[in-house]
N, C-alpha and C positions, 0 to 999 in steps of 0.2 A: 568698867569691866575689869575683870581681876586677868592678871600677865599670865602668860606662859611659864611655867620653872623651864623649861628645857629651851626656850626661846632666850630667856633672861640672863640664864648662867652658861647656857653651849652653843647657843648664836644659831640653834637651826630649829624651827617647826616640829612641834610632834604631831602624830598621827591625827589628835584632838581639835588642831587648831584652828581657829574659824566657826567654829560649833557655839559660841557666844554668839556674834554676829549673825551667822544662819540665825540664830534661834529669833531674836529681835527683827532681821529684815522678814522671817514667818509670823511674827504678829504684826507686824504692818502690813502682811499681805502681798509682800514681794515675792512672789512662790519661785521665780526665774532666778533671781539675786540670794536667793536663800539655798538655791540646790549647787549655786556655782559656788558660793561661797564652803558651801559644809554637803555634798551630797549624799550623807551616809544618816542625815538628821529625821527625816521622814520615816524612814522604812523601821528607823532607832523607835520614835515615837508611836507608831504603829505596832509596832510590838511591844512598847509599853501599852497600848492601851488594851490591845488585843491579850495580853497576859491577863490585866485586871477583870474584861472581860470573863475569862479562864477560870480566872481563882473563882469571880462570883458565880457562874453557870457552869461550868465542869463538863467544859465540849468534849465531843466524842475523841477526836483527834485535833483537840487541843495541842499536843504536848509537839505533834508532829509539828502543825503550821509553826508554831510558835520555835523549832531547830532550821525550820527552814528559811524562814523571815530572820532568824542570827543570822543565820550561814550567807544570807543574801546581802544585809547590811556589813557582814566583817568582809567580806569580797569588794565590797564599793568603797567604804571605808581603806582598806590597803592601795585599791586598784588608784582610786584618787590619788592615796600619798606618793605612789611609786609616779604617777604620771605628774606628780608636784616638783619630784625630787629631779626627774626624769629632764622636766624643761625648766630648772633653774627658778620657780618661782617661790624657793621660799626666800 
């Protein structure tokens, strides 16, 4: 798996980190191990698929779902790292 830069050269966790792992414990089908590891990975992928979706069919309010599933994922995403940073476990 390829390192962290911000891990390697400033000794702390980015935002990112763990989103390898999630990804691989989600194709083994660890769904529990895969949202504690990286919980922002799902909602991330889901709105990839939901986009292409998008592009191919041209939903009505497409454009909305598709701000609101970011908006939901960059909230889970932060809220993780702050509760990472928060209890010492980078």
């Amino acid at each position: 798996m390829l390192s962290c830069f911000w891990k390697k050269y400033l000794g702390i966790e980015c935002p990112g980190c763990g989103m390898q792992r999630s990804m691989v414990a989600l194709l083994k089908g660890e769904l529990k191990d895969s949202f504690l590891l990286f919980p922002a990975l799902i909602p991330i992928l889901c709105m990839f698929l939901f986009l292409l979706l998008h592009l191919k069919y041209d939903f009505k309010h497409g454009a909305r779902i598709l701000k609101i599933n970011f908006i939901f994922a960059s909230l889970l995403l932060i809220s993780a790292y702050v509760f990472k940073i928060s209890y010492g476990k980078l």
